[in-house]
N, C-alpha and C positions, 0 to 999 in steps of 0.2 A: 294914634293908639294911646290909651291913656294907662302907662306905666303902672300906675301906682295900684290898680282896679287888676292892673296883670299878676303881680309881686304882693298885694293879699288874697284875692283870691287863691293864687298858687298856694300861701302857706294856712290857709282854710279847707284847701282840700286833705292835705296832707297827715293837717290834724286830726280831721274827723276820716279819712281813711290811713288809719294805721299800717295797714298792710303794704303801702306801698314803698314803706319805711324797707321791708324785705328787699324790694326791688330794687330800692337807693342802695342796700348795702350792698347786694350782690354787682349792681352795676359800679359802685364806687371802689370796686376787688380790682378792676383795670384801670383805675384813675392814676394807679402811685403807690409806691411805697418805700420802705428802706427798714433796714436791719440793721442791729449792731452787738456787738459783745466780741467777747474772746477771753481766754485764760493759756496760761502755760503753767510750768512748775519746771523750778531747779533743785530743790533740797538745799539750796545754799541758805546758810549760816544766817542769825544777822549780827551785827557787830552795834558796839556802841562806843565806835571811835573817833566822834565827829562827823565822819563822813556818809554816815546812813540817809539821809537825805537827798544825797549829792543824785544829778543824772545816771538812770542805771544800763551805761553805755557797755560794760562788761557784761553785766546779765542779757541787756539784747543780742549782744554777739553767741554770747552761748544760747541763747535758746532761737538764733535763726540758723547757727549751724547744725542744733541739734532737728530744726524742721526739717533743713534740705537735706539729712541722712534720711528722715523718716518720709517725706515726700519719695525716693528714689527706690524705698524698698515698700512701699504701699501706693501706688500710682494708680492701681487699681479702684482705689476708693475713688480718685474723681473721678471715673465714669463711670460709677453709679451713682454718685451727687448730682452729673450731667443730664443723667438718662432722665432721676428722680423730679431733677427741674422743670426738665423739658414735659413731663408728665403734672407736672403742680402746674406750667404755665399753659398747657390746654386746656385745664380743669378752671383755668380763674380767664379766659378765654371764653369757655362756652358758661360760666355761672353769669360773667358780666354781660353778654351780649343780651343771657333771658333778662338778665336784669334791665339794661337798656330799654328791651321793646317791654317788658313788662309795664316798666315806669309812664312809658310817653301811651300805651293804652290803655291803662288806670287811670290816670289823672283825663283824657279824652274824655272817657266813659261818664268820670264826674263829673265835669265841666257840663257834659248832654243831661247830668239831671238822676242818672241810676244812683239809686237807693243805695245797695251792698254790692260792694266788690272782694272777690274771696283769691286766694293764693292760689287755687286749684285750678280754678276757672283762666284764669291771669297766664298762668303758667301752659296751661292747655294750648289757649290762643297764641301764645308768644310762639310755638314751636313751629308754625306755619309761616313766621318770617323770617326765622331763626339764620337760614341761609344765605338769605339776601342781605340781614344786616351785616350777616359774618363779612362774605363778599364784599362790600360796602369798605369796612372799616381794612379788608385786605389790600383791596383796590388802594384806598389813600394811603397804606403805608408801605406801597413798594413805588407809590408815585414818588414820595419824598425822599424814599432811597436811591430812586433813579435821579432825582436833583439832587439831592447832594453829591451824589460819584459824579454826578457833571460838573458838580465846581469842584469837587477836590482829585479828582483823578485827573483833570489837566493841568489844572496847578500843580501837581507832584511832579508829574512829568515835564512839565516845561522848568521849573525849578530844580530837576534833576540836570538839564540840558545846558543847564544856563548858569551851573552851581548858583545858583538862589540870585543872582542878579534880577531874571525877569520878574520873578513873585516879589522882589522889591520895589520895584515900579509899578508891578500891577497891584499891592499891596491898597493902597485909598478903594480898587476899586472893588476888590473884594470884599471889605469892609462895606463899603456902600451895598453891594449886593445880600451881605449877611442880615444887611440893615432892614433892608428891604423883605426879606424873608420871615422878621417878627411880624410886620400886619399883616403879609400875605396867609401866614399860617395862624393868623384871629380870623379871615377873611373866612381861610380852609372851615374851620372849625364852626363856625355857624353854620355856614352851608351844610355840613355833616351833620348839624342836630337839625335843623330842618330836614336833610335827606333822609333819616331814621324816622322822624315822624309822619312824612308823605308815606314811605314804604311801610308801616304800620298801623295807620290810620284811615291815609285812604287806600292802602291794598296795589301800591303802584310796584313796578318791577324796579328793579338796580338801579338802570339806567334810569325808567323816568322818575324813579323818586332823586336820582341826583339830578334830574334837571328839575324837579319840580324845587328842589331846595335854592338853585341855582334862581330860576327864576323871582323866588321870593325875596332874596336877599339883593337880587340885582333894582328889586323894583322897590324896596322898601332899607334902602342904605340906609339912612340917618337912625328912624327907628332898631334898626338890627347894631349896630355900631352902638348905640344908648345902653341897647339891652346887653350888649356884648361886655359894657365897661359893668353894667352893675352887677351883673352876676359874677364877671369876670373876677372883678378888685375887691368886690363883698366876700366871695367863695375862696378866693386866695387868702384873704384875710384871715377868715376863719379856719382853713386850713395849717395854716401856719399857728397859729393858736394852738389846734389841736395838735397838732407835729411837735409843739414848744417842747412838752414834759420828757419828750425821746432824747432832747439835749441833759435833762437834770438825771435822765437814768446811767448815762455816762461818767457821773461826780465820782461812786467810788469808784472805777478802772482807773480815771486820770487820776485821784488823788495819792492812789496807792503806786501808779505809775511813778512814783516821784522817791517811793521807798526801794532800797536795793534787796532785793530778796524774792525770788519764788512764788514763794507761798506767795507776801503780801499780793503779787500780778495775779494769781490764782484767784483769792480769796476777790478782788476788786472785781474780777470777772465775770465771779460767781455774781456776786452783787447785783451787778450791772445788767446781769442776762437772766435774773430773776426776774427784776423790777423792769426789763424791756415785755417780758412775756406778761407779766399783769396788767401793764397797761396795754398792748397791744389789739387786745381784744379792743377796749373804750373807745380808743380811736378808730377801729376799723367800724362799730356803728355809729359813733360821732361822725365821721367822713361821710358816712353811709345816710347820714339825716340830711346832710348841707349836700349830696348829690342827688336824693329826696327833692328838697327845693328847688336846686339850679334846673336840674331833670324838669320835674312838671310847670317851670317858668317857661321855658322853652319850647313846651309845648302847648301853653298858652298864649304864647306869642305868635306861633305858626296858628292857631285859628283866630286871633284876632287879628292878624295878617292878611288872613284869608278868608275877612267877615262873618265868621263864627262866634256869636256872642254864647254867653255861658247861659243853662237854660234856668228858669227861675226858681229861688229857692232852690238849688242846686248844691247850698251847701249851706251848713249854719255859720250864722255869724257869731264869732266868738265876741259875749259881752265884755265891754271893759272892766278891767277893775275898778272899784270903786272907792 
């Protein structure tokens, strides 16, 4: 397979079909994510006795004992945060699945040569897999929760038995086993985007789009493992990049963290969960462009896998700059 013919073409299609950019974002809604902020207030004073600087291990105490009064007589608030969640995480569930198959039949569709691909159309089609892929991604994550309560709910209980003697001994081999669990779960994970593309693409059910992915990766190692690292270590990369600025939206909580006083933890909060919510939007379609590419790699890889070359003039070639 020749990589490099995979990894431009993919970001040639992407270009010149914008629309799939939709699709990367929506499917990059279940890739990850993270929050941050917080504020309180005390009314306390500030003093200019030296010690305003100092750790404000006073102020914490009083505003965690003032939380767990107000936790015990509003308890009610978290289960509707709970209900609210569980309602926001079916909603970024079913946005990312259409995204998923939307992505890997768009970029398909180009690769064969059509002219215009539109949201309407994309999204039409996507609802006719819509189950299977759901299934699919359900399927792998109650596998992984049935292996892990296999290694950790015997280890609890034999280290319950044993007051922690046997999980001391058996301690390298767990290790070794956890070890073992990072390629198996790269292994997992190709198979999986293979599996979404068979079920999409060529129209297979559950089961045989997972063995249709199974088969492809078991007969095409090296090249899948190649593809695996560069998307992999590239997309991490750039994730990380784009994750970086959610560290510097943190500067004034911590910096005012350090001042004794109320307000100051207030006002840092505010700060802090202004400037999370400005940027959060950027990142979610930055994410949303680099799962754009990994996305239609991936499924370029599965038809040149499965001797499907791309069809001609199938897409423009972006001139160089000059």
């Amino acid at each position: 397979m020749n990589y490099g013919e995979v990894l431009s073409r993919a970001w040639q299609i992407i270009w010149k079909y914008k629309v799939l950019w939709i699709f990367g974002i929506l499917a990059g809604l279940g890739s990850g994510g993270g929050g941050s902020g917080g504020g309180g207030g005390s009314g306390a004073n500030y003093r200019f006795d030296g010690n305003q600087f100092r750790p404000p291990f006073d102020t914490s105490q009083y505003f965690f004992q003032r939380l767990e009064i107000w936790i015990e007589n509003n308890w009610w608030v978290f289960i509707v945060l709970a209900v609210l969640f569980l309602v926001f995480l079916a909603v970024v569930i079913v946005l990312s699945t259409f995204g998923r198959i939307g992505l890997a039949r768009g970029t398909w569709q180009a690769d064969e040569g059509k002219e215009k691909l539109t949201f309407g159309s994309l999204f039409t089609e996507s609802s006719a897999y819509f189950w299977r892929v759901l299934g699919l991604n359900i399927l792998i994550y109650l596998a992984w929760i049935v292996l892990v309560l296999a290694l950790v709910v015997p280890s609890t209980v034999i280290a319950a038995l044993t007051a922690g003697i046997a999980l001391i001994c058996l301690g390298p081999l767990l290790i070794l086993l956890c070890c073992l669990l990072i390629p198996v779960s790269w292994a997992v994970s190709v198979v999986v985007e293979q599996a979404i593309v068979a079920i999409t693409c060529e129209n297979r059910s559950l089961i045989d789009g997972l063995k249709r992915g199974w088969e492809i990766f078991r007969a095409n190692l090296g090249p899948a493992a190649i593809m695996f690292l560069i998307l992999g270590i590239g997309g991490g990369i750039a994730r990380f990049i784009i994750a970086l600025p959610f560290f510097f939206t943190l500067l004034p909580l911590i910096s005012t963290a350090m001042i004794d006083g109320g307000r100051a933890w207030m006002t840092g909060g505010i700060i802090t969960l202004v400037l999370f919510c400005l940027y959060l939007p950027v990142a979610i379609v930055l994410n949303g462009v680099v799962t754009t590419y990994t996305g239609a790699s991936w499924t370029l890889t599965f038809r040149r896998l499965t001797g499907r070359q791309a069809a001609t003039a199938a897409v423009e070639v972006i001139p160089a700059a000059e």
